[in-house]
N, C-alpha and C positions, 0 to 999 in steps of 0.2 A: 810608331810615331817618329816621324824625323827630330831629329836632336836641335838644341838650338845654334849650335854652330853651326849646322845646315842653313838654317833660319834667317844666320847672320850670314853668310854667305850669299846665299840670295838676294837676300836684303840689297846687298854690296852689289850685287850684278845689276840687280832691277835702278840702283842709283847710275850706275855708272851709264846704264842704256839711256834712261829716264832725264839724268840731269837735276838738277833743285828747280824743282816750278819750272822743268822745260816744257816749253808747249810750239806749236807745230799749227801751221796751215789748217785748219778744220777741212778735211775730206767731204767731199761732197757723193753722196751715193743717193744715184738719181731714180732709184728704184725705191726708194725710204719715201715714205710720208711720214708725218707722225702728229698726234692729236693738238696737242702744243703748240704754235710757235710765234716766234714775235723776228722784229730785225733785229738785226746787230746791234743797233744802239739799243732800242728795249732791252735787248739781255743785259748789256753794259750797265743801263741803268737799274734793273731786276738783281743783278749781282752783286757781290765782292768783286774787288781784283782778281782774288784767289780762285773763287768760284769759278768767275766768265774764264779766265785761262783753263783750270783744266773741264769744266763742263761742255764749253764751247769751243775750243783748242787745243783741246785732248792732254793737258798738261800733267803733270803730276806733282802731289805734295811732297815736302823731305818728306824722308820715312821718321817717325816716333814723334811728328809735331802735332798729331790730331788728339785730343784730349779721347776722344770715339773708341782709339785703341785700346785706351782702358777702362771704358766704361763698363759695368758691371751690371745694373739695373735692367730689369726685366723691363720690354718695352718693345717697338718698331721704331726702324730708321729710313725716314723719306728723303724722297728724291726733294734737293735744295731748289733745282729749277721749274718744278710742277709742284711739286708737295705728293706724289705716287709715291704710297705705303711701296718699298722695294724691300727690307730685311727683316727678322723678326731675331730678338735677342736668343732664342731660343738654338738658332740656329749658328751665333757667334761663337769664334772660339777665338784664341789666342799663338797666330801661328809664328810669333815672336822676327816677322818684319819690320812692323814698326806701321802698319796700316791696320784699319779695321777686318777683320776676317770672318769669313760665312761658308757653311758647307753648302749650300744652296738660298734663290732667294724663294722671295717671296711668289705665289704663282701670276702670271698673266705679270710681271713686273718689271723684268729687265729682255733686255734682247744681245743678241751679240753677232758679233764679223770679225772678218780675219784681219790682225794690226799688223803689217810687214814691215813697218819703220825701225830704223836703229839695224837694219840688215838679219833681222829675226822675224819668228814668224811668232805669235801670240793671239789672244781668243780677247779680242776688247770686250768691254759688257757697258752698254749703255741703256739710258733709260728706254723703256719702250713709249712712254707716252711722249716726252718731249726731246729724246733724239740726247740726253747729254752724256757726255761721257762720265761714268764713275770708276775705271778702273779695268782689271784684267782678271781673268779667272782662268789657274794652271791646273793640273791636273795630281795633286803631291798633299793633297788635302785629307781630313779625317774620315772615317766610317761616318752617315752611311754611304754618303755619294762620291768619296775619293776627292772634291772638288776645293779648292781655297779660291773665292773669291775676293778678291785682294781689292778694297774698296779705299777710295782716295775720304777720307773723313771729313774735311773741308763740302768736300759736296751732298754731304749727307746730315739731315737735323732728325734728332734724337727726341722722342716723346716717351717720355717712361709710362707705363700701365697706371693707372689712376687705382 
């Protein structure tokens, strides 16, 4: 298990690449469709601030500001701009970033491409149905899949099991 100074470390890297609620040009890739979609204003209006910046402009939250990161409750976490079931509690852990974390999601759920911004290369993971970004998935994660999906919490709504 990496230790948490690892964790804070990290953490520190992925702020300093990332910025507080930096967000960037939404990339356009002309080979994407996806089931979802509205214009620019519709999302604006469908959204937060918070949200449209990083679902639609790939931004990212501070780290330890999503309530998500600690939540505990057995449940699934949907995509905030579709409502596509993406994570299941079962599969959360605590990789002490300061974001929601997942060894994997949910199937048929997220998709991902290669983010080469900030002069790094990284695995973005966006929704598959409506194209938004939720974060990045490294390779430094728990048994079984190895994987931390490092999920922005802001773009994620929380339904606990009834």
């Amino acid at each position: 298990m990496v230790s948490r100074r690892n964790m804070i470390l990290r953490a520190g890297a992925t702020l300093l690449a990332g910025g507080l609620l930096a967000s960037r040009e939404r990339r356009t890739f002309a080979a994407e469709t996806f089931e979802i979609t509205h214009t620019d204003a519709e999302w604006k209006q469908r959204l937060t601030a918070t949200q449209y910046a990083i679902l639609r402009q790939e931004g990212t939250e501070r780290p330890f500001s999503s309530p998500l990161d600690h939540e505990k409750r057995a449940g699934t976490y949907f995509c905030a701009g579709c409502d596509l079931a993406a994570f299941s509690s079962r599969s959360k852990f605590d990789s002490g970033t300061g974001w929601p974390s997942f060894w994997q999601p949910l199937p048929n759920a997220v998709a991902t491409r290669t983010d080469t911004t900030f002069g790094m290369s990284r695995t973005e993971v966006h929704c598959r149905r409506c194209g938004g970004h939720l974060g990045h998935v490294f390779n430094d994660g728990p048994k079984p899949t190895g994987l931390r999906y490092c999920m922005n919490g802001a773009v994620l709504k929380f339904k606990p099991e009834v």
